[in-house]
N, C-alpha and C positions, 0 to 999 in steps of 0.2 A: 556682506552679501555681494554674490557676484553679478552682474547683468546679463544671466543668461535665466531663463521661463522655460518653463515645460508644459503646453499647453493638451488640452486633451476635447477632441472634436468629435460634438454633440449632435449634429445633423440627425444620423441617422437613428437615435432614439428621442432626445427631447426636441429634437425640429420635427421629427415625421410624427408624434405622439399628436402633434396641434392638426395633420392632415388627416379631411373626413372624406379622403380617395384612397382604398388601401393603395401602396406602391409593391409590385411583385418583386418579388423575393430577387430574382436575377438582377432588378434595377440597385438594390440593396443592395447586396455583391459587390456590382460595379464602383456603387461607391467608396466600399471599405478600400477596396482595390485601389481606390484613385488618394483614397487617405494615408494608403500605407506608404504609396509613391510619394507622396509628400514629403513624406518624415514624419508624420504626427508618430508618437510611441508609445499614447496612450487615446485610445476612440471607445466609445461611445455605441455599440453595436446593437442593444437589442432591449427589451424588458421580459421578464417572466411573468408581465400580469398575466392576469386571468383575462382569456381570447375576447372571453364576451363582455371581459369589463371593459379591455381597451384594445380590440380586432387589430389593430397595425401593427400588433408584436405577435398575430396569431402564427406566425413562421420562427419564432425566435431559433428555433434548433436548427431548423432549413440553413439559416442565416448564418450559423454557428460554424455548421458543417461546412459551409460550401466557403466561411470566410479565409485570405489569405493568412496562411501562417507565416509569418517572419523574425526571425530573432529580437529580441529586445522591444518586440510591439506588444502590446497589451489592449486586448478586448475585454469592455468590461459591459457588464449585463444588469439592470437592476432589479431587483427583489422586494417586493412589499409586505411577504408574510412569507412562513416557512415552509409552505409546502413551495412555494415559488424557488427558495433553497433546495430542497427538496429534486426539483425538474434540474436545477444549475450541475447538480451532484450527479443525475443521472447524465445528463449530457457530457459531462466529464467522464464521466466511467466510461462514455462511448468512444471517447478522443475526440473531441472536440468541444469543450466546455470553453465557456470564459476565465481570461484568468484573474478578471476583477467584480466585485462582486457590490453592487449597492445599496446598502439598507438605508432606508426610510423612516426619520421623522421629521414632524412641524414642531414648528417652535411655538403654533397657539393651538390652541384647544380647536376652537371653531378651522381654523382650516384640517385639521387632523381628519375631524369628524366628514367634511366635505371632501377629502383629496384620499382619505386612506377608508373611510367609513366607521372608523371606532377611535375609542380615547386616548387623548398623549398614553397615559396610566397602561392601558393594553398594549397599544404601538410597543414601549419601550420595552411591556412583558418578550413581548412577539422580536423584537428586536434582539433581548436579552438567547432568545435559543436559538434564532438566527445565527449570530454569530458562533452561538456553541457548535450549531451544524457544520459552521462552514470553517472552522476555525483549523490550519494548517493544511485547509486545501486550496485555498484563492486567497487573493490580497482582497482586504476589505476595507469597503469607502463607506463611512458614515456620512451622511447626507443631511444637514437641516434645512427644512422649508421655511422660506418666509422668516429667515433670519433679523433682514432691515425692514419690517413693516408685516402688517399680515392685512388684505383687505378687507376681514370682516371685525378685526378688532383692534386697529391701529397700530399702535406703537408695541415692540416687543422690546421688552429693557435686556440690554447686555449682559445682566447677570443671568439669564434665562438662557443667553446663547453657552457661556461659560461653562453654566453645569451642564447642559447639552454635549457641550465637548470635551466638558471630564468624564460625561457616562461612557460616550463611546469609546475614550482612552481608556476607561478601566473595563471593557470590554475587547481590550489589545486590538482594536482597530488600526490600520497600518496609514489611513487617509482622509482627513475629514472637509467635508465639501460645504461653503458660506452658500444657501443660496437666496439670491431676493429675486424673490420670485415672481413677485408682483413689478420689480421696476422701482422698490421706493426709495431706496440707501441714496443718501448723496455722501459725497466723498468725506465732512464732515462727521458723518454717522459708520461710517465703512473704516476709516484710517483708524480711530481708536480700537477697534473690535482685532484689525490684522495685528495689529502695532503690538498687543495685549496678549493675543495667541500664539505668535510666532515665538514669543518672550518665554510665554510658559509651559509651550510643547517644544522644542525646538528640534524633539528627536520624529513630529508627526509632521507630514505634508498638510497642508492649510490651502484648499485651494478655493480662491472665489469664482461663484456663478453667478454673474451679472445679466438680468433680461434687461431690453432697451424700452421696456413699457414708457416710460419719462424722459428716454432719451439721455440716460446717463449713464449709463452702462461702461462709454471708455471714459468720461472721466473719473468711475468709481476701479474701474480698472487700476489706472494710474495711480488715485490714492494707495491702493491696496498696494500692489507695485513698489510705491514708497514708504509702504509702512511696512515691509518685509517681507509679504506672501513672492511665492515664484513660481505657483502654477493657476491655470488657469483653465475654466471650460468659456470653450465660443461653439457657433454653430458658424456655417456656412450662410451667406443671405438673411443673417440674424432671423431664420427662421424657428419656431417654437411656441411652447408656451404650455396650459393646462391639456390634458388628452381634451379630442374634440368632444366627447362624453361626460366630461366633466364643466364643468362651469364655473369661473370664479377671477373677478377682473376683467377685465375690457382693455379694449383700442389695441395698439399694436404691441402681442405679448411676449416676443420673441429674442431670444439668447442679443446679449455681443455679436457682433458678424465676425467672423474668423477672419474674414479679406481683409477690414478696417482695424481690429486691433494687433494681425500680423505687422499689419501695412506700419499702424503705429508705434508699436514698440521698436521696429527694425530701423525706424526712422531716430529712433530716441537713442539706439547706438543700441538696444537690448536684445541678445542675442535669441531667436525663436529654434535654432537649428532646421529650418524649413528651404527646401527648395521653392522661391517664392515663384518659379515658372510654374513648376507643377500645382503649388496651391491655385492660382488662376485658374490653369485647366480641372480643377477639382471645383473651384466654382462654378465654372460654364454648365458643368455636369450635373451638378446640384438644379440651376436652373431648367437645365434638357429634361431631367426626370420631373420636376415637379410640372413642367411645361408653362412657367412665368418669371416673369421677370422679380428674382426677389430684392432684399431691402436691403443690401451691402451699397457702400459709396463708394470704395473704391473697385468694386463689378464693373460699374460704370465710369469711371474717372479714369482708371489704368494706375499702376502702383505710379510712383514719386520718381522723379530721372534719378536721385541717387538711387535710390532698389533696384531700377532696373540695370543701371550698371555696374551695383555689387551680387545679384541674384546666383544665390550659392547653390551648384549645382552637385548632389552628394552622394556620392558610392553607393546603391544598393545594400543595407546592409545582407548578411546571408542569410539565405532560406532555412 
């Protein structure tokens, strides 16, 4: 494995999903804008739920249409049920769809019921013609929830995660997403799950989604890191968590901070391909729209004197 990540930034759908202020569309824009400036090559842009289940995606096409296009970037939009495929396909036929696409399940029963409204058994139905719909028109990212723990029925065994990530492989999914969703994975419970998948997919991307509910988020990072995963989602300001409409866990629910495990890995010699000036300014801006101070350390700290005197500044790619 080489020491290079391919990170993909969550802000403006699983960070804005936890805010109960919608954010206008323009503000939204601006930040894809400031993502693409970055380098990130894979974001995070939008959801198709249902407006009135979760209002902060009630733009998602607004978002779509007005996002920057740039070669080699990838917007991706997530899907909970097919007609939500459905809208992704219409929006595509208009020029400007997402080109990634994310189906939804939990790895327990009780959160399924809570997070998506019906049964693993239905999800994977509704999963299963998802994919059929969207199959050779977007890259598709299997998603499990609540992979290292579930908070209303504790422990989720590995074997669960396993078949989970052999359905969506024999569903020719092109990406499949670890996520703990509650904060519970410690690096022990995380390193044999990557260590295991990357062994027996090696031709799928395996990317972990660490929230910082416990505060372990970059050291589950780095396990995963050395257990051989090399992509990854953060948010900006480790903001995130359940839609504000939904309920389930407490205290602070929010992603990785993209500043802190940029900052980290870059320090660790692992290459992010990130302009880390421009990530900065993509932080500030995170904080300007939401109008607070959020929960990254190095927001506040300032990158490390080595980053700031290796900070790679990188060609535009083309429009």
């Amino acid at each position: 494995m080489d020491d290079t990540v391919v990170m993909c930034e969550c802000f403006a759908r699983d960070g804005l999903q936890h805010e109960e202020v919608f954010v206008p569309t323009a503000s939204k824009v601006s930040l894809l804008e400031s993502f693409v400036r970055a380098g990130f090559t894979r974001i995070e842009a939008s959801s198709y739920s249902h407006p009135r289940r979760i209002p902060a995606f009630a733009d998602v096409s607004d978002v779509l249409a007005a996002a920057p296009r740039r070669r080699g970037v990838a917007f991706k939009a997530t899907c909970p049920n097919p007609r939500a495929v459905e809208r992704a396909i219409t929006d595509q036929d208009a020029g400007y769809g997402a080109e990634e696409l994310s189906l939804l399940v939990s790895a327990s029963e009780s959160h399924t019921q809570r997070n998506l409204r019906t049964s693993r058994a239905d999800q994977w139905a509704n999963v299963t013609e998802m994919a059929a719909l969207a199959k050779g028109r977007f890259t598709l990212v299997g998603v499990v929830s609540v992979a290292f723990g579930c908070p209303f029925e504790g422990h989720v065994p590995m074997s669960r995660i396993v078949e989970d990530v052999e359905r969506f492989v024999d569903l020719g999914v092109d990406i499949i997403t670890l996520g703990d969703t509650t904060g519970q994975g410690t690096p022990r419970t995380v390193a044999p799950v990557f260590r295991q998948l990357t062994k027996d997919h090696p031709d799928v991307a395996m990317v972990a989604h660490f929230h910082n509910t416990r505060g372990t988020a970059l050291a589950n990072c780095v396990a995963a890191l050395d257990a051989g995963c090399r992509y990854f989602d953060s948010a900006f300001g480790g903001v995130g968590g359940h839609p504000a409409q939904i309920e389930y866990g407490s205290g602070m629910t929010g992603n990785a901070a993209t500043e802190d495990l940029v900052s980290l890995f870059e320090s660790m010699g692992v290459d992010t391909a990130l302009d880390l000036d421009a990530v900065m300014d993509a932080s500030r801006l995170c904080e300007e729209v939401l109008g607070r101070q959020l929960h990254s350390m190095v927001a506040r700290a300032g990158l490390g004197t080595t980053q700031t005197q290796t900070t790679k500044t990188k060609e535009p790619a083309d429009v």
